[in-house]
C-alpha positions as CSV (number, residue, x, y, z in Angstrom):
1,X,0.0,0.0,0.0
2,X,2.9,2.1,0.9
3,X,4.1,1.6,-2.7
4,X,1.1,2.8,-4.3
5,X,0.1,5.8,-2.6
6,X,3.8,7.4,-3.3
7,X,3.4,6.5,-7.0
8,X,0.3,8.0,-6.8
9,X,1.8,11.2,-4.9
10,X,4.4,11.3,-7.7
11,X,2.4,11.0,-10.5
12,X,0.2,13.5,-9.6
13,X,2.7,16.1,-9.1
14,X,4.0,15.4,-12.4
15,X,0.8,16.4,-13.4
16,X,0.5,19.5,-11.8
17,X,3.4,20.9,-12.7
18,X,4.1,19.1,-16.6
19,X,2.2,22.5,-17.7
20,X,3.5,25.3,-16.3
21,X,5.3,28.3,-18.1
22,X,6.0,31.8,-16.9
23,X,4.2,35.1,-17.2
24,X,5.3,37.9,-19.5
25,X,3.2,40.2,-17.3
26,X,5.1,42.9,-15.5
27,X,2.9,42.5,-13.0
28,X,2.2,39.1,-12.2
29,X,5.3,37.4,-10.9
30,X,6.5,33.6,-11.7
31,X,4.6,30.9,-13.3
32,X,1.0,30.5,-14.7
33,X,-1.1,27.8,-12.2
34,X,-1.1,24.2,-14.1
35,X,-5.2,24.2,-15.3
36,X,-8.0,22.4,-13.1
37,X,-7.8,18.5,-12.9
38,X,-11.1,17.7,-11.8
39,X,-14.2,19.6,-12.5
40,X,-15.2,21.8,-9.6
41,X,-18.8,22.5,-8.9
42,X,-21.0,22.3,-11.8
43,X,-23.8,24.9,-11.2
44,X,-24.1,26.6,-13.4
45,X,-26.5,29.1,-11.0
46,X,-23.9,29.6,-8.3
47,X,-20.0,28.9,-10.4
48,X,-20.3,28.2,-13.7
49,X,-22.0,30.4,-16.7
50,X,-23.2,33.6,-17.7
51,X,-26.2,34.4,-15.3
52,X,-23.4,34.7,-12.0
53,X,-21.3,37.5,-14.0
54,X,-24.0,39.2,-15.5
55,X,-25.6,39.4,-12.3
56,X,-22.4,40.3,-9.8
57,X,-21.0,43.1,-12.7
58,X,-24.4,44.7,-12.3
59,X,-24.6,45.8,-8.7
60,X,-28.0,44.7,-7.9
61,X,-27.0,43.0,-5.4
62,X,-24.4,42.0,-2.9
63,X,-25.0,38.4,-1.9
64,X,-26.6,36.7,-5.0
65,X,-24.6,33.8,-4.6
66,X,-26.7,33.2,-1.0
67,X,-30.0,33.4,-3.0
68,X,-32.2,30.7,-3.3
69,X,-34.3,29.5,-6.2
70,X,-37.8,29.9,-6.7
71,X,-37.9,27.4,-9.4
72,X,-35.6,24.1,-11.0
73,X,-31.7,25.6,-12.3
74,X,-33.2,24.5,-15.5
75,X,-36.3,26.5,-15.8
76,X,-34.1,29.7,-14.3
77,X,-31.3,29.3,-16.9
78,X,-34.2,29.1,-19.5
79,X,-35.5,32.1,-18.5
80,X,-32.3,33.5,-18.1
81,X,-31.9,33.3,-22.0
82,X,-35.4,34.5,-22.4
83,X,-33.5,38.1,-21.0
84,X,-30.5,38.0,-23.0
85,X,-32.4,37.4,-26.4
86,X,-34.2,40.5,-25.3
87,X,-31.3,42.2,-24.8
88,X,-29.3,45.0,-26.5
89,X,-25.9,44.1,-28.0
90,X,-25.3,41.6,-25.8
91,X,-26.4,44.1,-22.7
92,X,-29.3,43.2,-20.5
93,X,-31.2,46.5,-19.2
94,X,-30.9,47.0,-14.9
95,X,-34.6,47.0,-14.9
96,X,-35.0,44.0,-16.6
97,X,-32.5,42.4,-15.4
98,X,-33.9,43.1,-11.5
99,X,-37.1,41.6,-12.5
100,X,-35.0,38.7,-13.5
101,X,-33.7,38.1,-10.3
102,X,-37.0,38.9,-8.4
103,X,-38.7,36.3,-10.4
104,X,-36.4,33.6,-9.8
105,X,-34.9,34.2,-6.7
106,X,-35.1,35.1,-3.3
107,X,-32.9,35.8,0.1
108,X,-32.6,32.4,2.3
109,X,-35.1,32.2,4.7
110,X,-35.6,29.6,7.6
111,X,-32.9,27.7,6.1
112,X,-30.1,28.1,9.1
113,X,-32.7,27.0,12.3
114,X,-32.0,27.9,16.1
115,X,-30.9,25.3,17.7
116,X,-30.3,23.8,21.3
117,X,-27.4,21.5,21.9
118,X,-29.0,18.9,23.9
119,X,-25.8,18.8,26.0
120,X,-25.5,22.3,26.7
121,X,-24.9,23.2,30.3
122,X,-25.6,26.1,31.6
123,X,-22.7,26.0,34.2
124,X,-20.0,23.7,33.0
125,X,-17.3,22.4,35.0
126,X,-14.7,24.8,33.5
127,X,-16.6,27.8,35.3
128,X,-16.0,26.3,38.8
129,X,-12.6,26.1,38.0
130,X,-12.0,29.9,38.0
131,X,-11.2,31.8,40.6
132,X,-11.6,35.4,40.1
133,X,-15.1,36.6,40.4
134,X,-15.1,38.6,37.5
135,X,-13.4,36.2,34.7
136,X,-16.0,33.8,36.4
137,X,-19.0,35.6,35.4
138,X,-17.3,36.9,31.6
139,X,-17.0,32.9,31.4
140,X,-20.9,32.1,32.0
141,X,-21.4,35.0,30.0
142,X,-19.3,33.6,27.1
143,X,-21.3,30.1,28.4
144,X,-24.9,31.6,27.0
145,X,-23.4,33.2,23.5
146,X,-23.1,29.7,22.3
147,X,-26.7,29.2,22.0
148,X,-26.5,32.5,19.6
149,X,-24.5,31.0,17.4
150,X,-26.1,27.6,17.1
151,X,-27.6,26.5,13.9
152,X,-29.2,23.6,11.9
153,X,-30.1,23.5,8.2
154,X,-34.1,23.0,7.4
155,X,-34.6,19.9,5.8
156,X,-35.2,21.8,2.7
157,X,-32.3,21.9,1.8
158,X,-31.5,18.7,1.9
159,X,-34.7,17.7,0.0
160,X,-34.1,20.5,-2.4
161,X,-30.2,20.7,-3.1
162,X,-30.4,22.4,-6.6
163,X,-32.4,25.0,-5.7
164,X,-29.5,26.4,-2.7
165,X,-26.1,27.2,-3.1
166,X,-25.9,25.6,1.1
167,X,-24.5,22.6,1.3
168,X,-27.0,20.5,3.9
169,X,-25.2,18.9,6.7
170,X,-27.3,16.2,9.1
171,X,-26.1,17.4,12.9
172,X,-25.9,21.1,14.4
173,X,-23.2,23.2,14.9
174,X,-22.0,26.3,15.7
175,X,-21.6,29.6,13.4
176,X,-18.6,31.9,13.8
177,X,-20.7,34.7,14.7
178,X,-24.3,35.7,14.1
179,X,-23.8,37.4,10.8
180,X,-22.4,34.4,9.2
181,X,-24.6,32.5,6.8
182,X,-22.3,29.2,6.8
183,X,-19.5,27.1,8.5
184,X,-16.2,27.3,7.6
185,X,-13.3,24.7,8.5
186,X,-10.6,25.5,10.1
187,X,-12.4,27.9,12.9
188,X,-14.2,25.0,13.3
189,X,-11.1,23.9,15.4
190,X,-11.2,26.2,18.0
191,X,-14.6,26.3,18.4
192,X,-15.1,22.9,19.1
193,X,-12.3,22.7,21.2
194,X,-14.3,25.3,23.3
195,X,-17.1,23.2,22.9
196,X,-15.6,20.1,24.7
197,X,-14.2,22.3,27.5
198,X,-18.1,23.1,28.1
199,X,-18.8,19.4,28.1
200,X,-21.1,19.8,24.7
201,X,-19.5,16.1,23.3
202,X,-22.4,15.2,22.0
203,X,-22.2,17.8,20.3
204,X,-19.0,17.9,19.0
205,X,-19.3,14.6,17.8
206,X,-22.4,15.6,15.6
207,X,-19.9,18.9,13.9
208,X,-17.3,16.1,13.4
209,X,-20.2,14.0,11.5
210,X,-21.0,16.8,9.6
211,X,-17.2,17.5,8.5
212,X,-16.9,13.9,7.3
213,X,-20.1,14.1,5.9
214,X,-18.1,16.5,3.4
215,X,-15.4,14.3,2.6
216,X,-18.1,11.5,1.7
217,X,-20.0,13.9,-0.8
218,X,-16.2,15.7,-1.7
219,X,-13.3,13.8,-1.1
220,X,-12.3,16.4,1.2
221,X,-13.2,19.3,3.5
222,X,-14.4,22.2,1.5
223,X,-13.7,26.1,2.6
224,X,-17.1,26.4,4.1
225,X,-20.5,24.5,3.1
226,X,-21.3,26.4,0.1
227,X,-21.4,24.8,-3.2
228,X,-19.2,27.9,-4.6
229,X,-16.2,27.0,-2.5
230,X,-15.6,23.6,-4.6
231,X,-12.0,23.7,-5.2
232,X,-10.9,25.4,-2.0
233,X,-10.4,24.0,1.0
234,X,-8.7,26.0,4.1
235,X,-5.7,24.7,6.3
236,X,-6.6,20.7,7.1
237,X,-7.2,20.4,10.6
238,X,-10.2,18.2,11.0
239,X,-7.5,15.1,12.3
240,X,-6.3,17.7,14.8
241,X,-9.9,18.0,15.7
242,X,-10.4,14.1,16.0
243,X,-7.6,13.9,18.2
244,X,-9.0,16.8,20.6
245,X,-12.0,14.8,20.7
246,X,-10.8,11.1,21.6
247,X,-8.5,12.9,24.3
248,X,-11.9,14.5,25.7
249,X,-13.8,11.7,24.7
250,X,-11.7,8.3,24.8
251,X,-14.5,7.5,21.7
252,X,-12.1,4.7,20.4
253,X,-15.0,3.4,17.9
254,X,-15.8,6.6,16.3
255,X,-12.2,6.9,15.2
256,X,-12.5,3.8,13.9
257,X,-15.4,4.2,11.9
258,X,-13.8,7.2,10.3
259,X,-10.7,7.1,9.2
260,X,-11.0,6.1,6.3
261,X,-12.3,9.4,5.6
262,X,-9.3,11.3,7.6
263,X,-7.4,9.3,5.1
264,X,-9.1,10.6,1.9
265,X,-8.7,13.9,3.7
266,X,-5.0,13.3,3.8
267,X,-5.0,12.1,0.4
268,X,-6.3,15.3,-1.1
269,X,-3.5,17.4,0.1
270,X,-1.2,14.8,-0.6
271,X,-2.3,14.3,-4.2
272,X,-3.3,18.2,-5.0
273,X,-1.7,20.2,-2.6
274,X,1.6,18.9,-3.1
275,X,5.0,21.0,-4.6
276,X,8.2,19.8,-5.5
277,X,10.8,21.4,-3.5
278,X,14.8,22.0,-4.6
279,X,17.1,23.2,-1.8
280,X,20.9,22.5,-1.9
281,X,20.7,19.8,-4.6
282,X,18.1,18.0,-2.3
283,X,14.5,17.8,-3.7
284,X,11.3,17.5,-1.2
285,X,7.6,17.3,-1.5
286,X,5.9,19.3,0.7
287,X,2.5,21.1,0.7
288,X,1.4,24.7,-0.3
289,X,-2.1,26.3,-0.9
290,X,-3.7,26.2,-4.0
291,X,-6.8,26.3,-6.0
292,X,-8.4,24.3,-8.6
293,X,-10.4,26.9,-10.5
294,X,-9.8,30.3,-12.6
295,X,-12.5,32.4,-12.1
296,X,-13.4,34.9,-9.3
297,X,-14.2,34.3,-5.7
298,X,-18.0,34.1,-5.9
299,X,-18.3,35.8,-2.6
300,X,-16.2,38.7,-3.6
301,X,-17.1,38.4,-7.3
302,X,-17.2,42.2,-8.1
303,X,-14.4,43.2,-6.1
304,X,-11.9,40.7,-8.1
305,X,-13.1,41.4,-11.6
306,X,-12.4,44.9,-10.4
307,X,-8.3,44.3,-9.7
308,X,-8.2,41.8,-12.3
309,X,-9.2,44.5,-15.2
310,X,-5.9,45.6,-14.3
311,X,-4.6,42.8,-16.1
312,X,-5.7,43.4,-20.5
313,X,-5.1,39.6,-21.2
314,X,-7.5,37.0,-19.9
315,X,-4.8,34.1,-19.5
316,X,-3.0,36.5,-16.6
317,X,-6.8,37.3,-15.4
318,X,-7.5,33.7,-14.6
319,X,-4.2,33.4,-13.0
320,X,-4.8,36.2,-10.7
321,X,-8.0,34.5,-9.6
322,X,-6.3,31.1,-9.1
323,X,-3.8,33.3,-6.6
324,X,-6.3,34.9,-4.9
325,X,-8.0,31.7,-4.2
326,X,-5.2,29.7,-3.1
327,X,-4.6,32.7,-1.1
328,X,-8.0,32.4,0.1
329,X,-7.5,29.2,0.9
330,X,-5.0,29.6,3.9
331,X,-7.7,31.2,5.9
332,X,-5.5,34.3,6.3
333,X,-7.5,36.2,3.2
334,X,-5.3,38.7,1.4
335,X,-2.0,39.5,3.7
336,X,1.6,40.4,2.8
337,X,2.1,37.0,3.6
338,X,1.3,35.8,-0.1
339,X,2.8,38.7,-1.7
340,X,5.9,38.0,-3.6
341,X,7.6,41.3,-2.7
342,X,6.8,44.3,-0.8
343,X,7.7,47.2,-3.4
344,X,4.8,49.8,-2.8
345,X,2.3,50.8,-5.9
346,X,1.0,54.5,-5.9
347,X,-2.2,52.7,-7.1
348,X,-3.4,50.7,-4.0
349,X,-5.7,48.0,-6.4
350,X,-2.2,46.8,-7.9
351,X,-1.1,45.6,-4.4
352,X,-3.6,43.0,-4.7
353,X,-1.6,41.7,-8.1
354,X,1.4,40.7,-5.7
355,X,-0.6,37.5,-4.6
356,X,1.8,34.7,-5.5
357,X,0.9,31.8,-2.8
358,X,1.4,29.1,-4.9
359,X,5.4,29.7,-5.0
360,X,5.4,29.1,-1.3
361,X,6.2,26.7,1.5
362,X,4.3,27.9,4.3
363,X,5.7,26.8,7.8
364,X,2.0,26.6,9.7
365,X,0.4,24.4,6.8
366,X,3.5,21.9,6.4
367,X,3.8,22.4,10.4
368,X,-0.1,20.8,10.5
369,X,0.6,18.1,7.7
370,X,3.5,17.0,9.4
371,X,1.8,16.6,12.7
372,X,-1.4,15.1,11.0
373,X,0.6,12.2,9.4
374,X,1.9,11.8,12.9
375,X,-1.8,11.7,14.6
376,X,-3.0,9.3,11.9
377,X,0.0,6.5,12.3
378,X,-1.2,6.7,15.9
379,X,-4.8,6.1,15.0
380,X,-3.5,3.2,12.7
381,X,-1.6,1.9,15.5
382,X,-4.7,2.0,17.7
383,X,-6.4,0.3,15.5
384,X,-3.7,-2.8,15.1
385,X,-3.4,-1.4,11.2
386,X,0.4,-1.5,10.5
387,X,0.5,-1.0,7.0
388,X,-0.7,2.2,7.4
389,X,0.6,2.9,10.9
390,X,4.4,2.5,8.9
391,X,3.1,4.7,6.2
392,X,1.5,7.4,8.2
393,X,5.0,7.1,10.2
394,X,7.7,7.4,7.2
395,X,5.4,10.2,6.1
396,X,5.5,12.1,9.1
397,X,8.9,12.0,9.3
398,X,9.4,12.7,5.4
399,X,7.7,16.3,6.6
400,X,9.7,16.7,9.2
401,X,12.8,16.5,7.6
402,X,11.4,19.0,5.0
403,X,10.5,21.0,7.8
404,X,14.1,21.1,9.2
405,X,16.1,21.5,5.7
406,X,14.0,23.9,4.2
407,X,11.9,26.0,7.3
408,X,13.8,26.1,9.6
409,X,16.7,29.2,9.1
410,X,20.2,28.7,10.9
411,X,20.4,32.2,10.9
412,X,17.3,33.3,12.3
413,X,17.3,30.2,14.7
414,X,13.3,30.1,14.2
415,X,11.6,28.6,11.4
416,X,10.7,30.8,7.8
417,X,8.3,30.5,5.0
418,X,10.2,29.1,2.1
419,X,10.3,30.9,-1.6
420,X,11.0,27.7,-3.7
421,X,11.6,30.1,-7.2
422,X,14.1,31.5,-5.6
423,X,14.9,28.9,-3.2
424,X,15.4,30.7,0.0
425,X,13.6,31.4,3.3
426,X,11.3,34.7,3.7
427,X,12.6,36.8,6.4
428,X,9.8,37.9,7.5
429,X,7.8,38.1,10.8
430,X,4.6,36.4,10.9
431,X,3.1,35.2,14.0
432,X,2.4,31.7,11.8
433,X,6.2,31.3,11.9
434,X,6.0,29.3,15.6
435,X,3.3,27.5,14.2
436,X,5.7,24.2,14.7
437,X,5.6,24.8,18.7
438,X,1.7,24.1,18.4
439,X,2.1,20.9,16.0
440,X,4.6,19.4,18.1
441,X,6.5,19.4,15.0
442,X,10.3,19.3,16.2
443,X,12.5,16.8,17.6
444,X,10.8,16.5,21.6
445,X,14.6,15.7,22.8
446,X,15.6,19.5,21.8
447,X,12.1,20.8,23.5
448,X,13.5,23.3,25.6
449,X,16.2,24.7,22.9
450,X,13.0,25.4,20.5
451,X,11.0,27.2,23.1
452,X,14.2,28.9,24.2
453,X,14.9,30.1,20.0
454,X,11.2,31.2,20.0
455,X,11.3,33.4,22.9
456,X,14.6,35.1,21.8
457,X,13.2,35.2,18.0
458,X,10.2,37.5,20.1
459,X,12.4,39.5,21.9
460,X,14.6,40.2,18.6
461,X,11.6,41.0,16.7
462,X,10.1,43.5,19.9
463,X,7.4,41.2,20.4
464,X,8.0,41.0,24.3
465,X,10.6,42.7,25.9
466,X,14.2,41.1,27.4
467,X,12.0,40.7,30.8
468,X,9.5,38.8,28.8
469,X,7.0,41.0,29.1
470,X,4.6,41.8,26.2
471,X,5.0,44.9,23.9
472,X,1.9,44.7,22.8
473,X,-1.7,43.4,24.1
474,X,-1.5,40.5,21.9
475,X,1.1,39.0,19.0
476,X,1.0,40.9,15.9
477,X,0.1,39.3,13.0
478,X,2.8,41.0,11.2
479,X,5.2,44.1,11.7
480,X,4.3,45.1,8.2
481,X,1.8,47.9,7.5
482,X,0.1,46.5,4.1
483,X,-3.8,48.2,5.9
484,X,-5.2,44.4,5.8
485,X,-6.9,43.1,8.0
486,X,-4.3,39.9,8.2
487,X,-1.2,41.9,8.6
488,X,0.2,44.7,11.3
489,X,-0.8,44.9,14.6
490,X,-4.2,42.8,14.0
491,X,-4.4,39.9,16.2
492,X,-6.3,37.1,15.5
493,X,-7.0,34.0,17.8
494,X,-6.4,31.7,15.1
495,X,-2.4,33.0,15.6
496,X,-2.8,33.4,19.4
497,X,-3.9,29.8,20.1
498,X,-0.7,28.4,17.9
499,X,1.8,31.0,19.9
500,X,0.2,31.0,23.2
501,X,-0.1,27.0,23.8
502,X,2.9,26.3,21.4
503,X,5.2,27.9,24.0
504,X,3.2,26.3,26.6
505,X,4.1,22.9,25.7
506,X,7.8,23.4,25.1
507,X,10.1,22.8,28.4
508,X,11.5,26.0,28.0
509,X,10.7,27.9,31.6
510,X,10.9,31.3,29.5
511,X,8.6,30.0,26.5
512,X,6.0,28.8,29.7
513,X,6.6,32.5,31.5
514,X,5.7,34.4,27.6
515,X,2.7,32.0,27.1
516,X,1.3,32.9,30.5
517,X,1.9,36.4,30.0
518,X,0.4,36.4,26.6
519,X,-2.4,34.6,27.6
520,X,-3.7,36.9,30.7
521,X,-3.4,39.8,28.2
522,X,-5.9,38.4,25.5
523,X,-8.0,37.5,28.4
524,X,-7.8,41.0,29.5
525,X,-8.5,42.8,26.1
526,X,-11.1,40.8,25.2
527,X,-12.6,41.4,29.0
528,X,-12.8,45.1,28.1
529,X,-14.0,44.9,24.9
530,X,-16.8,42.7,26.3
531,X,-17.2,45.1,29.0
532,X,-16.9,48.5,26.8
533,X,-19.2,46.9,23.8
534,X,-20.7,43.4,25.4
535,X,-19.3,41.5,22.3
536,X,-16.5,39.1,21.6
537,X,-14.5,40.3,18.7
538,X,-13.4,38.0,15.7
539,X,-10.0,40.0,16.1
540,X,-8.1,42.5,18.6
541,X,-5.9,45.1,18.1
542,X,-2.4,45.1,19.9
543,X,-2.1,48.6,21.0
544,X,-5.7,49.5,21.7
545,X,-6.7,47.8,24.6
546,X,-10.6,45.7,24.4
547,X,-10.5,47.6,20.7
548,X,-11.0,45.1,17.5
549,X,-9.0,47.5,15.3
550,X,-6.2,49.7,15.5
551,X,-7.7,53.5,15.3
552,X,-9.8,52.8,18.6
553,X,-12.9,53.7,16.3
554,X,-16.6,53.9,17.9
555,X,-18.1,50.1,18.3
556,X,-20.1,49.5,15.5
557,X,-24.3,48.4,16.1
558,X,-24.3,46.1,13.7
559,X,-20.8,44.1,15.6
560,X,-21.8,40.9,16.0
561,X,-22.4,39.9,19.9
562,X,-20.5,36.6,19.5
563,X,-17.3,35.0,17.9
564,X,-16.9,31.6,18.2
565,X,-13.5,31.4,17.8
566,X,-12.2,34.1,20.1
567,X,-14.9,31.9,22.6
568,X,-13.2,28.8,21.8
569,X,-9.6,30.4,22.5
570,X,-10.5,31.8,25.7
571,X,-12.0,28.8,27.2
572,X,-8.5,27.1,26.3
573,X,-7.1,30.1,28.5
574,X,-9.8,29.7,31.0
575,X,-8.7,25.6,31.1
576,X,-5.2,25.8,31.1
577,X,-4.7,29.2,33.4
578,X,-8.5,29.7,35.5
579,X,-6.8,28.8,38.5
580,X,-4.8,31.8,38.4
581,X,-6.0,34.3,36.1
582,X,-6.2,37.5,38.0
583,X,-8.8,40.2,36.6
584,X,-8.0,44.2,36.5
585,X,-10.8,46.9,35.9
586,X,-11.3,47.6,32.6
């Protein structure tokens, strides 16, 4: 078995990079994206066709992909030639085109149900565990926003799946926040993680159902459950999430029951999410993001046509929107990160153009593949299954040598994204870069010495100070000022989780002192902020305390109450460090 899964690795690679030649666009930088492999999402309502243009380059509206149908796809794309045969030149008038849409669509309604998690609790055992009076009442309070944010789809759906761009799944779950209209996978971590810590197994179990049920209907885990994010996926960590459930849960059979389907998961990012490395005369295979279409994001349709027009031929068009995908698709959005240099344009729309992920070894995705492969041979082993157990093994370790030859810089003594067209690290900070502190993925014998690195990296970078103190609130995600919203002093809890209990687990005394430090201070902003506004942000800023962005602006009415990641995060906190965790007044 171990024999045919590398040819397979191998062969597909070939594939995916056989096709590949280089841009003669000034701005567009290295080489066009191989094209698709596999036909992504079919619709042609929600992906494919002429309505979805027509529609988003109009401006009627702002969500049409969320729209349902009146009628059958059939009946609406025959109407929808009806109106162009009645157009002008090809053009289709706004008013006619308005009575289009009213006639065969309308907004989604009673499709995401309220829903009560039959385990919920109104006082879980974590709440008794804190000490201070205050964080004790912001944790019940945190307790009672889950039941905002929990959702199941109507039936309809599922009985009607042509006529929704939704995706059904069988079990509840949880939103990120209220204004959210679907799931999305990799904040799915941290808010089931928060999940288990209020005792909602059940529960949990049920979201984990509901991810698998993807990879049945997919072959993998999709962005979100929208039919438009076919092609996409977001950084894999539903076998992270299967291992913080059977450490909760000791659920030997449902692991056993499923992973065959965490194996197809692995499978997809082995077999098209893989890159061949050079570095030093040594080649390696390792994983970057990427995207298996070239057409627009559908849910920011407009505003990528809009940067792409930038670009006169269609061939470097389509290549921007495969970028901006793959970019899309490392749940970091649009960031410095996947630019492929920082050189300033007096027109801010080019900046966008810089978007080159594909080129890329990032250290948190090969940091989570590495540690994956390592879960699963576990699992395998568990399960008396040594075939795989070996493979899973050899594979982990094939990352992990990968991670040390090509991520981790000498110099820098901290690991580095990796530019494989020019075959050298990014010297960059990025709060991803300790990512390999959370995944465990690092030689345990040298624990200490990598916590140690990391803390001096921080101190280098004037993250903490030589006291190990913070600088800031929270960890920047960057220290470059690009003005998005994944860059510069935004802090995310995504990045705080990997940084915060990375350090934690290392034996490094200093990395256990910055953690704890780090930690009470997200607790702290986000206590004011919940104080100031009574809402969780989904992100903090790191020099205006209990503010979720940087200019300390005036909270916004229609801010969501509730974020179910920034929940999930501080319930770790609240688990870890309740004991101790000492409240100041806002």
């Amino acid at each position: 078995m171990t024999c045919r899964y590398n040819i397979i690795i191998i062969f597909s690679v070939l594939i995916l990079y056989s096709k590949i030649r280089f841009s003669a666009q000034k701005l567009l930088h290295g080489p066009y994206h191989p094209l698709p492999v596999f036909e992504i999402c079919p619709s042609r309502i929600y992906c494919q066709g002429e309505l979805l243009p027509t529609v988003e380059s109009s401006n009627i509206l702002t969500a049409f992909q969320n729209m349902m149908m009146i009628r059958n796809p059939s009946d609406v794309i025959e109407n929808f030639n009806k109106l162009k045969a009645h157009g002008y030149n090809g053009s289709i008038p706004f008013p006619m085109l308005r009575m289009f849409i009213k006639e065969n669509f309308v907004v989604e309604h009673g499709v995401l149900i309220n829903w009560l998690p039959i385990d919920f609790k109104n006082y879980p055992l974590v709440i008794g565990f804190i000490q201070d009076i205050q964080y004790k009442e912001f944790a019940a309070a945190l307790n009672q926003m889950w039941l905002t944010l929990a959702k199941r789809i109507s039936v309809s759906v599922r009985d009607n799946p042509e006529r929704y761009s939704m995706i059904y799944v069988p079990n509840g779950f949880f939103l990120n926040s209220e204004n959210d209209n679907e799931f999305q996978y990799w904040d799915t971590y941290w808010i089931i993680k928060g999940a288990l810590i209020c005792g909602m197994r059940n529960t949990v179990k049920g979201i984990l159902e509901n991810l698998i049920h993807m990879i049945k209907i997919n072959g993998y885990v999709m962005y979100g459950n929208r039919v438009y994010y076919g092609g996409r996926s977001q950084p894999p960590l539903l076998i992270q999430m299967m291992a913080v459930y059977y450490t909760f849960t000791n659920d030997k059979d449902f692991i056993f029951e499923n992973i065959e389907f965490l194996d197809d998961e692995m499978m997809f990012w082995l077999l098209y999410r893989s890159m061949y490395v050079k570095s030093n005369g040594n080649t390696y295979i390792m994983g970057h993001y990427m995207s298996d279409t070239t057409d627009p994001r559908p849910e920011k349709y407009a505003f990528d046509m809009k940067i792409a027009k930038n670009l006169p031929q269609k061939r470097d068009r389509d290549e921007y929107y495969c970028r901006v995908k793959a970019a899309s698709e490392s749940g970091w959005g649009i960031s410095s990160k996947h630019f492929h240099n920082r050189v300033e344009f007096e027109n801010r729309e080019l900046m966008y153009l810089k978007t080159n992920p594909l080129n890329f070894v990032y250290v948190e995705l090969n940091a989570i593949l590495q540690s994956n492969s390592a879960i699963l041979s576990k699992m395998y082993l568990l399960k008396d299954d040594k075939v795989n157990e070996e493979f899973y093994r050899k594979l982990a370790q094939r990352y992990q040598i990968g991670i040390n030859s090509l991520l981790w810089n000498e110099k820098e003594n901290i690991w580095l994204d990796f530019d494989s067209s020019i075959e050298n690290s990014r010297n960059n900070f990025y709060a991803s870069n300790l990512a390999p502190l959370w995944t465990f993925s690092y030689d345990n014998k040298l624990s200490e010495f990598y916590g140690d690195a990391a803390v001096d990296y921080l101190i280098r970078n004037n993250i903490i100070n030589s006291d190990l103190t913070p600088r800031y609130i929270c960890i920047p995600t960057s220290l470059y000022k690009s003005g998005l919203e994944w860059d510069d002093t935004n802090c995310w809890p995504q990045l705080q989780s990997m940084i915060i209990f990375g350090l934690q687990a290392t034996r490094s005394e200093r990395a256990k002192i910055v953690a704890s430090n780090f930690a009470s201070s997200w607790m702290h902003t986000n206590f004011v902020g919940y104080k100031n506004t009574n809402s969780i942000f989904q992100k903090y800023s790191a020099v205006k305390l209990g503010s979720e962005n940087n200019e300390g602006e005036l909270f916004d009415i229609m801010q969501p109450k509730a974020n179910g990641v920034s929940m999930g995060l501080l319930f770790e906190i609240f688990h870890e460090w309740g004991n101790v965790l000492e409240s100041k007044q806002p």
